[in-house]
C-alpha positions in Angstrom: 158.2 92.7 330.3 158.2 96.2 328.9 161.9 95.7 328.3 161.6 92.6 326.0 158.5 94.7 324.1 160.6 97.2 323.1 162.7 95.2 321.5 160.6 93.3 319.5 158.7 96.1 318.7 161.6 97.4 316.4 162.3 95.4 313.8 158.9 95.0 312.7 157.8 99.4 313.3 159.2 99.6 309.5 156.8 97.1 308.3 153.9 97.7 310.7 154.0 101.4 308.8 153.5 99.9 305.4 151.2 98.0 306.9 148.6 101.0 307.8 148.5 102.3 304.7 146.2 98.9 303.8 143.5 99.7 306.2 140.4 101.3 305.6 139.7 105.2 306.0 137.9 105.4 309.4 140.4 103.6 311.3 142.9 106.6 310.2 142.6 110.2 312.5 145.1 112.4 313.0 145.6 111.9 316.6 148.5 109.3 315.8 150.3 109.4 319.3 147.6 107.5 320.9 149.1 104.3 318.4 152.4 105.9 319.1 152.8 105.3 322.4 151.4 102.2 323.0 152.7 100.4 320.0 155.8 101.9 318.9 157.7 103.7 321.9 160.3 106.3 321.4 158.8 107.6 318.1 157.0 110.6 317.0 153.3 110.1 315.0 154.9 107.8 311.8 155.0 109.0 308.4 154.0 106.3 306.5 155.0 107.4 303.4 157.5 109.7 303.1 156.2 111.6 300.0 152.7 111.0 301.2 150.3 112.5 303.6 150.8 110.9 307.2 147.9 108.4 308.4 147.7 107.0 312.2 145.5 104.7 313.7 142.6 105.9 315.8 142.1 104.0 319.2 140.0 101.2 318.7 138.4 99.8 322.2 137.8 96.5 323.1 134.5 94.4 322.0 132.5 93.1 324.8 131.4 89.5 324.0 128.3 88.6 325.3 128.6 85.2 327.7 125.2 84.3 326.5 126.3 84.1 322.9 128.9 81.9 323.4 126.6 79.1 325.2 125.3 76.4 323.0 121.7 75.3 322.4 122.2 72.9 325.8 120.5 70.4 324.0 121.3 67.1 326.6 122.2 70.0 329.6 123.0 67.5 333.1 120.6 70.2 334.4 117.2 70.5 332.4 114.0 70.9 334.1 111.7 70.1 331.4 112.2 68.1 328.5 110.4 69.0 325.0 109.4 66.7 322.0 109.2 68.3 318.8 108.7 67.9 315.3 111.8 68.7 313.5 110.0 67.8 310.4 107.8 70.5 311.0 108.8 73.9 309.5 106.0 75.7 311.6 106.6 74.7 314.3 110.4 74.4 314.7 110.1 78.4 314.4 108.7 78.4 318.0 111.5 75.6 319.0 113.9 77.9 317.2 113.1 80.8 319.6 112.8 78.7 322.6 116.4 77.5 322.0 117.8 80.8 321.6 115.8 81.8 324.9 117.4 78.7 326.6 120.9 79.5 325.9 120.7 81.9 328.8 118.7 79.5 331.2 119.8 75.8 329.8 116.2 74.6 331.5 115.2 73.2 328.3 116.4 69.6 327.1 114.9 69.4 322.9 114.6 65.8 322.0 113.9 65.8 317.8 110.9 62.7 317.8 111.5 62.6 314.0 115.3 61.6 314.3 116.4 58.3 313.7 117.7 58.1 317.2 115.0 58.8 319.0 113.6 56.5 321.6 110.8 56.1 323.6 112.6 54.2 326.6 114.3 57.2 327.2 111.4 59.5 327.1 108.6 57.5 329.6 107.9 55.6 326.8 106.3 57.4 324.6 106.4 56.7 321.1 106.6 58.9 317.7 102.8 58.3 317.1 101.7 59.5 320.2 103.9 62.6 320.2 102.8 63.5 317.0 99.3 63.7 317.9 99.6 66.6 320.7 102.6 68.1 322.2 104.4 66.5 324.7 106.9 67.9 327.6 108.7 65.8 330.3 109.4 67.1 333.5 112.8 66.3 335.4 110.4 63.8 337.8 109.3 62.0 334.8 106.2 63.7 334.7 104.6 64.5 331.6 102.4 67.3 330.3 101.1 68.0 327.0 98.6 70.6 325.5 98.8 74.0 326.3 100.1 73.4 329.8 103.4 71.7 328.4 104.0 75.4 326.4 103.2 77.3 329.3 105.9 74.7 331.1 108.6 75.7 328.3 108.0 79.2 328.3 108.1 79.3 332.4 111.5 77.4 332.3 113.0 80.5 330.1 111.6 83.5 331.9 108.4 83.4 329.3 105.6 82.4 331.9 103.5 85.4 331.3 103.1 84.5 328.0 100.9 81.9 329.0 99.8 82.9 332.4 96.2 83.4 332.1 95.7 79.9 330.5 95.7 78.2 334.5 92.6 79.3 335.1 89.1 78.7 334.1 87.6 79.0 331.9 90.4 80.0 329.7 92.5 76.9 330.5 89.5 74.6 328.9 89.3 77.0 325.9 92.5 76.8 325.0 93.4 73.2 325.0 90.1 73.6 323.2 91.9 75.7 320.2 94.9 73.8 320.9 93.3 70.9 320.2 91.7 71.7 316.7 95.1 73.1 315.7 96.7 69.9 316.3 94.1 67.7 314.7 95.1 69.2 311.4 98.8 70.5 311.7 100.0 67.7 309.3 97.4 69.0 306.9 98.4 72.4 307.0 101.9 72.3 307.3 102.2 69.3 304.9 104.2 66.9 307.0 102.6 63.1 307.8 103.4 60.5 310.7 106.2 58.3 309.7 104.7 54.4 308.8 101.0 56.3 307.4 
């Protein structure tokens, strides 16, 4: 294997030199055997220009790529837990779905069903339809259970190592309170963020 490097090494150490002198200055040191003896064998630190100053390349180590930034969103994942219908049409809150997707490329616990596509369908989510959903959040559970209000966030955010976010909301009387605020919030979220229930 070495053998058959060597050889096609040569023919191309000529242009590989010329082809140095394109790259940028902190790629160049003057520890030039390091290159040397892993990339052109038998030769002394080039000079890549013979009436020039001579130029190596410095060592560059390998990039580690991070797993998790190579999964997708796992929108349709074989192995959610809980499902979650959102408002795509809704710039507020899609920045919450936004994180919670980025979160879930690490878990793929989350299945994110858009209710204001076109292809949505009730029959596939316990039969609930786009009016409903838009009226309070909704989250289905792998069982077919659903949850809304504040206990279907604190659902989401358990399902993606986020449950102390909403820990404290399980009991009373901060449970009751906060489906409370929850509520109000949703009564008027088309209001505020100017969006309005498809056939209104």
């Amino acid at each position: 294997m070495q053998m058959a490097l060597r050889v096609a090494a040569r023919p191309v150490v000529r242009r590989a030199n010329i082809a140095l002198l394109s790259l940028p200055p902190h790629y160049l040191t003057t520890k030039s055997h390091v290159f040397a003896s892993k990339f052109l064998p038998n030769s002394t630190p080039p000079l890549l220009n013979q009436n020039g100053p001579r130029y190596s390349i410095r060592a560059i180590s390998e990039t580690n790529v991070d797993p998790v930034a190579q999964k997708k969103d796992n929108e349709g994942h074989e192995n959610w837990k809980i499902k979650m219908l959102y408002d795509g049409d809704c710039p507020l809150c899609m920045r919450e779905v936004d994180m919670l997707k980025e979160r879930n490329k690490g878990y793929g616990t989350i299945k994110f069903v858009d209710i204001s596509s076109d292809e949505y369908s009730p029959e596939e989510n316990e039969g609930l339809d786009y009016k409903t959903v838009m009226g309070t959040i909704h989250a289905i559970l792998s069982d077919g259970t659903v949850v809304t209000n504040v206990e279907a966030f604190r659902r989401l955010y358990e399902a993606v190592g986020l449950g102390w976010v909403y820990a404290i909301t399980k009991y009373e009387p901060i449970a009751t309170i906060a489906d409370t605020v929850y509520g109000v919030w949703a009564k008027y979220r088309l209001q505020i963020t100017g969006g309005n229930v498809q056939g209104q």
